[in-house]
Backbone bond lengths (Angstrom), bond angles and torsions (degrees), N, CA, C in turn:
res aa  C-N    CA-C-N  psi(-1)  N-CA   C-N-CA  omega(-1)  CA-C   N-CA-C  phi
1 X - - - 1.436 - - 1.523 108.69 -
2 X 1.355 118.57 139.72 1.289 121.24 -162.20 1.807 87.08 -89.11
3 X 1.444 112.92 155.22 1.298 124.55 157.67 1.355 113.35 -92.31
4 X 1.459 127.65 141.30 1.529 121.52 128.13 1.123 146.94 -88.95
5 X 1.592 102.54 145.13 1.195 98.73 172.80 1.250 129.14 -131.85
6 X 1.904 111.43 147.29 1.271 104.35 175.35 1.350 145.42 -55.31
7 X 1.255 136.63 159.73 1.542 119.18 -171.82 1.526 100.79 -90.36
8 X 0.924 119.03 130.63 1.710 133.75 166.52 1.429 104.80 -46.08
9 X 1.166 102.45 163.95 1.983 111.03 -165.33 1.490 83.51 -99.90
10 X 1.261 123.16 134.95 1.780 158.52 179.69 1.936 76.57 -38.27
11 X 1.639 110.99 141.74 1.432 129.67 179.99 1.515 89.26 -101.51
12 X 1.084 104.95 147.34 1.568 116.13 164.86 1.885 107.13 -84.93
13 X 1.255 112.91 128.78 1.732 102.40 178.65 1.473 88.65 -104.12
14 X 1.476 114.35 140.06 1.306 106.81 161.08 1.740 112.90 -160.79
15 X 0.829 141.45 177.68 1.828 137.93 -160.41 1.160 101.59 -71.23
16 X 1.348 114.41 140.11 1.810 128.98 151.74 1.225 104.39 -16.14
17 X 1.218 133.17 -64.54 1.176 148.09 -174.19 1.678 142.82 157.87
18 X 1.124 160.89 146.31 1.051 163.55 -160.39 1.694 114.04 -1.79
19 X 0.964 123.58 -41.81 1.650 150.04 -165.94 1.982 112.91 -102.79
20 X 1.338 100.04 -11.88 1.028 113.76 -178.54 1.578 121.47 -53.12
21 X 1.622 124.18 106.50 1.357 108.75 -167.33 1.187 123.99 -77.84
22 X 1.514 117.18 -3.64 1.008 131.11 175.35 1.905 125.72 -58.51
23 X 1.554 95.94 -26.21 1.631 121.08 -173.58 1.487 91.50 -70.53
24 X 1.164 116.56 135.47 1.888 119.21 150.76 1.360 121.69 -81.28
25 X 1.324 129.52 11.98 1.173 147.12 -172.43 1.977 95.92 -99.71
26 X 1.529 119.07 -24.59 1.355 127.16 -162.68 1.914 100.01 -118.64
27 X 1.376 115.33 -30.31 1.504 109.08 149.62 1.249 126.00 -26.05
28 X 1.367 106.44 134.23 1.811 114.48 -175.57 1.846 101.48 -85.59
29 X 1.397 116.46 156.80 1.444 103.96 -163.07 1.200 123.70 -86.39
30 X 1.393 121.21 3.00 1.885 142.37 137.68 1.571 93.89 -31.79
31 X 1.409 115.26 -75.17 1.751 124.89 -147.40 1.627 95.09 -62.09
32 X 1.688 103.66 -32.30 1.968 105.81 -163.47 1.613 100.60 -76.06
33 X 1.295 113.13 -30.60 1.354 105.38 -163.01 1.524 88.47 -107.95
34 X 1.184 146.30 -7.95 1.800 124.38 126.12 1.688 150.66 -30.27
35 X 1.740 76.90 -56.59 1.237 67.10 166.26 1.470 115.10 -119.27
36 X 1.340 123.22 74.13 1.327 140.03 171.68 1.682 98.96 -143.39
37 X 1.426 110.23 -36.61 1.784 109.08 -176.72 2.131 101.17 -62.81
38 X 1.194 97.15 -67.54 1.323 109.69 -171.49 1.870 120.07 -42.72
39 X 1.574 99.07 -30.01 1.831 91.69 179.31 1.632 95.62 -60.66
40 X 1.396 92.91 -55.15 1.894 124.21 -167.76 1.603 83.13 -38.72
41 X 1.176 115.98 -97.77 1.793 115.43 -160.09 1.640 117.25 -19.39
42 X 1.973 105.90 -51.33 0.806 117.72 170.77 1.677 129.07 -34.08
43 X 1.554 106.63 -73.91 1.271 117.84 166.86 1.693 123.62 -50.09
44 X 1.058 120.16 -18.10 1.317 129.35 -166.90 1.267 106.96 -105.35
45 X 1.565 113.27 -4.07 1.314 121.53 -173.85 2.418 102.46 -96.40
46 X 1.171 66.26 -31.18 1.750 85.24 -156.95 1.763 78.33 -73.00
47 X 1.175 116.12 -66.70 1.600 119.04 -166.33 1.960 102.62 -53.05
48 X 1.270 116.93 -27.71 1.477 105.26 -177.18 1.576 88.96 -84.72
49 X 0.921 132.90 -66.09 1.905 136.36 -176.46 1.629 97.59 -36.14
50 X 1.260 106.87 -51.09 2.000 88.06 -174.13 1.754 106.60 -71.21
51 X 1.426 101.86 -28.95 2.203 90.29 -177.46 1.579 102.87 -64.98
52 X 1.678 106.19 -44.25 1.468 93.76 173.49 1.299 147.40 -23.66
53 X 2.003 82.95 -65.20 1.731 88.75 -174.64 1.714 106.16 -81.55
54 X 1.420 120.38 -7.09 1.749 116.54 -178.29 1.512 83.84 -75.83
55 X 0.982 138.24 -60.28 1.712 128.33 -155.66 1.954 90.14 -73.80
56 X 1.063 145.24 -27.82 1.116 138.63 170.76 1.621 125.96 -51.34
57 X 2.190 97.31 -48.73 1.459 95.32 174.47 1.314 114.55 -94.57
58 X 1.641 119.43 23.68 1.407 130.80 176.15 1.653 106.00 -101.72
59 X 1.346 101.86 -70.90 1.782 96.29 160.46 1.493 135.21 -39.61
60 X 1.561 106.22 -43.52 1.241 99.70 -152.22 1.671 83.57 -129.93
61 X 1.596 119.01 120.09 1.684 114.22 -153.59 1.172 103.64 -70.53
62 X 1.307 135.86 138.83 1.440 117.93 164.88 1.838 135.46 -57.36
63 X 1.080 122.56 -11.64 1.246 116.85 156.58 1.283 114.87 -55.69
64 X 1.128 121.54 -66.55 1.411 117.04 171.77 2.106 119.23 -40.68
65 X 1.081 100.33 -45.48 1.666 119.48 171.19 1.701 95.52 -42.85
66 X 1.534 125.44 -67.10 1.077 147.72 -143.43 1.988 113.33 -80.20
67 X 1.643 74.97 -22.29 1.655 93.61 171.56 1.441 120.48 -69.58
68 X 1.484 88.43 -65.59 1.129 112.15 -173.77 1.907 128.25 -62.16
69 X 1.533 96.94 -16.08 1.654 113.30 164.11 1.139 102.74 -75.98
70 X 0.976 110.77 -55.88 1.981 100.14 175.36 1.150 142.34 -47.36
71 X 1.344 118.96 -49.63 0.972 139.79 -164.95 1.923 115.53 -53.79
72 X 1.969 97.21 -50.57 1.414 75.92 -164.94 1.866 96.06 -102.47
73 X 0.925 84.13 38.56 1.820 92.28 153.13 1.382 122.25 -100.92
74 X 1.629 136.38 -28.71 0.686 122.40 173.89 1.592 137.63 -33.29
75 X 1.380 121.61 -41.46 1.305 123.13 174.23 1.820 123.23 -37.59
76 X 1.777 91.43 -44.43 1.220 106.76 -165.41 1.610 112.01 -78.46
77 X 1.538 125.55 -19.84 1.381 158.84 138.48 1.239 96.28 -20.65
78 X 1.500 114.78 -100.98 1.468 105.08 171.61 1.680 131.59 -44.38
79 X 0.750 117.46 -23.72 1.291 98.36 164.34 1.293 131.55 -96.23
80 X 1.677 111.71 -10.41 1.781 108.89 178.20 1.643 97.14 -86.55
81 X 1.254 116.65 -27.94 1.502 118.17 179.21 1.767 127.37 -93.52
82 X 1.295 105.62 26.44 1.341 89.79 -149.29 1.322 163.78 -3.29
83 X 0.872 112.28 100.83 1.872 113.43 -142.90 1.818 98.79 -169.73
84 X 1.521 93.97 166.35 1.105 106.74 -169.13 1.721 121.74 -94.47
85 X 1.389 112.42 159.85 1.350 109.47 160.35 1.827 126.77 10.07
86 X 1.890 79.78 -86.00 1.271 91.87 -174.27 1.613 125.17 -92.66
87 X 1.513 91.71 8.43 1.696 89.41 170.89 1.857 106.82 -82.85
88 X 1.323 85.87 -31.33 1.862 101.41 176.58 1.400 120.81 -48.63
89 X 1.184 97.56 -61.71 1.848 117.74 167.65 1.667 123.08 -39.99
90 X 1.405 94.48 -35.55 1.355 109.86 -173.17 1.470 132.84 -67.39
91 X 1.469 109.95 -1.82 1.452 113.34 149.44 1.282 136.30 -97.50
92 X 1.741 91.97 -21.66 1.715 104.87 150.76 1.282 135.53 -54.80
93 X 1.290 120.60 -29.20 1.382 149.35 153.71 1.228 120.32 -57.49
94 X 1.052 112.36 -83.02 1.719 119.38 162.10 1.855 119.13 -26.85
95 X 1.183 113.65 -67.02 1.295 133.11 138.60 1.918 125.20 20.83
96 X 1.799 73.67 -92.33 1.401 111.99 157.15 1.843 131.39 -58.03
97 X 1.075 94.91 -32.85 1.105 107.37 167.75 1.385 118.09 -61.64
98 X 1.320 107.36 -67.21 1.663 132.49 -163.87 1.578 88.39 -47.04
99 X 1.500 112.62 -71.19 1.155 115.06 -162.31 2.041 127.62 -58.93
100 X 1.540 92.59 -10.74 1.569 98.82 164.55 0.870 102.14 -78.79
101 X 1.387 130.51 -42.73 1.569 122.09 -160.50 1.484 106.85 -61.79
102 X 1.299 106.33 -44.88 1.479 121.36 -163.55 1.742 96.43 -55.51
103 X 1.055 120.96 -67.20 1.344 127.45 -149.87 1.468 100.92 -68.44
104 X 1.919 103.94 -51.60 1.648 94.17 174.45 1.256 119.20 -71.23
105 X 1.318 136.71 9.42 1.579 119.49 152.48 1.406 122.38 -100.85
106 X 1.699 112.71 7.52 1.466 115.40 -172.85 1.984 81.66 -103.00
107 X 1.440 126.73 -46.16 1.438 92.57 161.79 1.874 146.80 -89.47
108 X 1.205 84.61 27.09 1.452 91.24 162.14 1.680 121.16 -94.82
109 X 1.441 97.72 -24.95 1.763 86.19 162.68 1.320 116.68 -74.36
């Protein structure tokens, strides 16, 4: 027969005590303004890297972007796949394709 049991009343967690180095209240103000600089840089890093690349695939169109990743991989294409030249090419192509199609039927409406 299974027992139950009650849930224990919520523990208070709180520091060893006064001296405790664990507290950030007892951090020297090197360690406080460490580790407060470093999230900050962090985040401020990611937020300048994402405007970048949005003004990147705004400036610079991504088809062209999409080309140009490809391209100088091919070598390595042929050789992890074995295959030729133009079997290699052939998603560059394809690619290329799609994306004429796309655009010349978005300006024909």
């Amino acid at each position: 027969m299974v027992s139950e049991t009650k849930p224990s009343a919520s523990a208070l967690v709180d520091w060893d005590g006064p001296g405790d180095p664990g507290n950030p209240r007892n951090w020297s103000l090197v360690t406080k303004i460490y580790a407060t600089a470093v999230p900050a840089m962090y985040a401020f890093a990611v937020y300048v890297f994402s405007l970048m690349l949005a003004l990147f695939l705004v400036l610079i169109k991504p088809r062209t972007f999409g080309t140009s990743v490809y391209t100088p991989g091919i070598p390595q294409i042929m050789e992890r796949f074995h295959v030729s030249q133009t079997v290699a090419i052939l998603g560059l192509s394809l690619y290329s394709e799609g994306i004429g199609i796309s655009y010349n039927s978005l300006y024909a409406l």
